[in-house]
C-alpha positions as MATLAB code, in Angstrom:
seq = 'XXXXXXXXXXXXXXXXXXXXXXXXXXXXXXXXXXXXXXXXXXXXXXXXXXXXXXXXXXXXXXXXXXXXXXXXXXXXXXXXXXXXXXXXXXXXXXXXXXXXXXXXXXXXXXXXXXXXXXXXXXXXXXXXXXXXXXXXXXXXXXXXXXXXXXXXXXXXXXXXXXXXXXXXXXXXXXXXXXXXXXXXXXXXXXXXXXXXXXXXXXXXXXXX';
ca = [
     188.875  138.244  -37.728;
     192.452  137.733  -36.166;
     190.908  139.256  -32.831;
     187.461  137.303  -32.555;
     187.238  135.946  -29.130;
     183.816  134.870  -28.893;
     181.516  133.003  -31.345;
     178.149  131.591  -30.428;
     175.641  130.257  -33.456;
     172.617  129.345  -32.671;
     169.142  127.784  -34.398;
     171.215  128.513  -38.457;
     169.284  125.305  -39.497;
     170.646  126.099  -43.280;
     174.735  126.334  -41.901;
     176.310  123.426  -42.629;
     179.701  124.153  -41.572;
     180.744  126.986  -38.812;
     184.397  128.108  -40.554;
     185.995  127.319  -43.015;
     189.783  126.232  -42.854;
     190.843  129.690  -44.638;
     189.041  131.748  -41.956;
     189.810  128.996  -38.740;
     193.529  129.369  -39.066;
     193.208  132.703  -38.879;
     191.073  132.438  -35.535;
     194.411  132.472  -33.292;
     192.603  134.383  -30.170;
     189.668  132.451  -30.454;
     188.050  131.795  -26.747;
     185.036  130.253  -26.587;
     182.817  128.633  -29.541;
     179.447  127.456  -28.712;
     177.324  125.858  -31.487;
     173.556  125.098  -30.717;
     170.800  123.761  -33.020;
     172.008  124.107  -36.194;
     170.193  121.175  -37.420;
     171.953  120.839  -41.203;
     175.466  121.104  -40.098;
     177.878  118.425  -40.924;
     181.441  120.205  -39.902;
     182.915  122.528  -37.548;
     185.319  123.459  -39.578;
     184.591  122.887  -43.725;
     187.432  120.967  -45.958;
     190.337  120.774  -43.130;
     193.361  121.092  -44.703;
     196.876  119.304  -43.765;
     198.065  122.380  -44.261;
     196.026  124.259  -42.067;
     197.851  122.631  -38.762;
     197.026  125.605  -36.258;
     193.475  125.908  -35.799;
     192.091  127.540  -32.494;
     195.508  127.575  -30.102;
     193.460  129.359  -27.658;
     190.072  127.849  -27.227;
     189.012  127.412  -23.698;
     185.503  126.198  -23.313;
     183.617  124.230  -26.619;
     180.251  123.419  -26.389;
     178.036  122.191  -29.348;
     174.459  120.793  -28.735;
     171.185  119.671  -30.687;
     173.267  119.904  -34.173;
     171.744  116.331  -35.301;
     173.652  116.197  -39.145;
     177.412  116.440  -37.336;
     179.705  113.263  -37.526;
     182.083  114.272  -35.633;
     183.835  117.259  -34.079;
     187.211  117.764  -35.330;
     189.958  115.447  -37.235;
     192.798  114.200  -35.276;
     194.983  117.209  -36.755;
     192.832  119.896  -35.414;
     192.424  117.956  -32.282;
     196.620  118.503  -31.996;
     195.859  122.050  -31.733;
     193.386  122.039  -28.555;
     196.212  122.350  -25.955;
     194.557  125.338  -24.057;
     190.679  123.705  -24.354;
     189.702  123.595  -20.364;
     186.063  122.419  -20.962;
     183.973  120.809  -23.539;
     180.659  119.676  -23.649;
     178.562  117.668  -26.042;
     175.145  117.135  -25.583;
     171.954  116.175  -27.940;
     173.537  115.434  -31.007;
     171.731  112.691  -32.534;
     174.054  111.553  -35.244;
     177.930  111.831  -34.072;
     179.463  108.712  -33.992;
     182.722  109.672  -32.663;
     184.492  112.926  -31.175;
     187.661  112.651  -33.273;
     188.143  111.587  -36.480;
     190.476  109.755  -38.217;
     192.141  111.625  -40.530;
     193.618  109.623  -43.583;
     196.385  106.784  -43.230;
     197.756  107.480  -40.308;
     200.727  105.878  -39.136;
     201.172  103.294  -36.001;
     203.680  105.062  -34.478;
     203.772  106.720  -30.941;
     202.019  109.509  -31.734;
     200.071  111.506  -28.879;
     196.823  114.173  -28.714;
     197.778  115.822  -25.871;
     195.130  117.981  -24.028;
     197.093  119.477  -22.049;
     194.153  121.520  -19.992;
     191.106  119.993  -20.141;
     189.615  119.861  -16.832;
     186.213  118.885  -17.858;
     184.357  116.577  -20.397;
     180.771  116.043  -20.626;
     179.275  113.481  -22.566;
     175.696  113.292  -22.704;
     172.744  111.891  -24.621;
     174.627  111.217  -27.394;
     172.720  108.178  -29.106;
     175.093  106.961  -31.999;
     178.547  108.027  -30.434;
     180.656  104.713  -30.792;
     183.808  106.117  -29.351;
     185.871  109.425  -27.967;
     188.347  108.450  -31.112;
     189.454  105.408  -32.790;
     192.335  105.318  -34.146;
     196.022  104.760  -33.148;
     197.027  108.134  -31.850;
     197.531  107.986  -27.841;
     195.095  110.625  -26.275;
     196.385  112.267  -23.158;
     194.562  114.414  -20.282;
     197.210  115.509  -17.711;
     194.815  118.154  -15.864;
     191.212  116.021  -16.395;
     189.364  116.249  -13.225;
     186.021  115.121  -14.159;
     184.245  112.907  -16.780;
     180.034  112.305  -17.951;
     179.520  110.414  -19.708;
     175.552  110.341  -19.519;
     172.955  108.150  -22.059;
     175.324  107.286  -24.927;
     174.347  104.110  -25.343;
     176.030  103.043  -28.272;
     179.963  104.006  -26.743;
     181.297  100.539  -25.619;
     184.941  101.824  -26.251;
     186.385  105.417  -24.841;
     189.796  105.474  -27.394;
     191.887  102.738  -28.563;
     195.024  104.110  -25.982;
     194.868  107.147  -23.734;
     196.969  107.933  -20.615;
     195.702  109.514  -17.391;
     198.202  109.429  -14.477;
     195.626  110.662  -11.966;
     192.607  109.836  -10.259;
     189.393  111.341  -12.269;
     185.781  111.848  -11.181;
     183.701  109.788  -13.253;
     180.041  110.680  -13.949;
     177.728  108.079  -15.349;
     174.325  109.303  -14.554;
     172.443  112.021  -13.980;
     171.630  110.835  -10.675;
     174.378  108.677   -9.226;
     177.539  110.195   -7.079;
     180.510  110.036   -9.222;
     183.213  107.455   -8.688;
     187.186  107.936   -8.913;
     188.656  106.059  -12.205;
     192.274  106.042  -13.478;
     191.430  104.468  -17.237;
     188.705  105.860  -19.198;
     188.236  102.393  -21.057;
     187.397  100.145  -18.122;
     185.242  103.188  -16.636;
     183.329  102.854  -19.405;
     183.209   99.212  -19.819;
     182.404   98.583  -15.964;
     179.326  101.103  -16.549;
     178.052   99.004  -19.632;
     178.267   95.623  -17.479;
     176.662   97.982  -14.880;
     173.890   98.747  -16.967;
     173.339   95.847  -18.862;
     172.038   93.745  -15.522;
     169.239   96.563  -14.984;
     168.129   96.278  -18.973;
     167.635   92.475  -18.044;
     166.121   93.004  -14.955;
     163.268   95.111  -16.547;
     162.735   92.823  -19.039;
     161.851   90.409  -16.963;
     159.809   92.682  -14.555;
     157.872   93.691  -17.571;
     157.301   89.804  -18.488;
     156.490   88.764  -15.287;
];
């Protein structure tokens, strides 16, 4: 499959991963891969491999929703590879708890996950997502234009370091005009204050 451009997989409620590593390092053209309601899946790609460095070099638009078994996305080794990725969008999935993994011991050194085209990153109703990643690996988005993050409740933290040298459009409601950030971590953490003043407020409504 050395030529395969295009995957979509949809409502495989038995699949429980989408490639594995032998076939996704092959997958060098790959475009777009869109994964929707495969309830039993637990991995993009099955048994990742150190070895197996070069994994999708030319995906442009991700998009994986209603898959309710799936941790996470990728490891931070695959992640390396996403330099061409322009949009992703993750929506519905009940049980991720982060977008990146940590993979192993890895080191505290300098290291950066560079994605180097993403434009756009969407966020959204994500109930158990803690964080974007967590480890010690520097995330970087030198083209990111805008952000939702939309109804994930549970993310207090976007990444433990990650550079943007630009103003971004930041989306935290369905309703609400976005707002212009620089830092993805006190975006985030001025929404949860944000937020956390309206929970109260009902509260008390409901009370009184």
């Amino acid at each position: 499959m050395h030529h395969l451009k295009q995957v979509h997989v949809k409502e495989c409620k038995g699949l429980t991963s989408v490639f594995p590593a032998s076939v996704a390092k092959d997958l060098m053209k790959l475009k777009d891969l869109v994964v929707e309601e495969c309830e039993g899946l637990k991995a993009i790609v099955a048994e990742e491999s150190k070895e197996d460095e070069i994994i999708f070099p030319q995906l442009m638009y991700l998009e994986v929703e209603s898959c309710n078994s799936l941790p996470y996305l990728f490891t931070s080794s695959t992640a390396k590879s996403l330099g061409e990725l322009k949009s992703m969008k993750i929506k519905e999935c009940k049980s991720i708890e982060e977008i990146i993994s940590k993979e192993g011991e890895e080191s505290d050194e300098k290291v950066e996950i560079k994605f180097e085209q993403l434009r756009d990153l969407y966020l959204e109703k994500l109930d158990e997502l803690r964080c974007f990643y967590a480890a010690n690996f520097t995330l970087s988005f030198p083209s990111l234009e805008e952000v939702h993050v939309i109804n994930c409740s549970s993310m207090k933290t976007f990444s433990a370091s990650n550079k943007i040298d630009h103003s971004i459009k930041w989306y935290y409601s369905e309703y609400a005009r976005a707002r212009m950030e620089t830092d993805l971590n006190s975006a985030l953490h001025r929404t949860s204050e944000e937020e956390a003043p309206d929970a109260s407020s009902a509260i008390i409504s409901v009370i009184q």
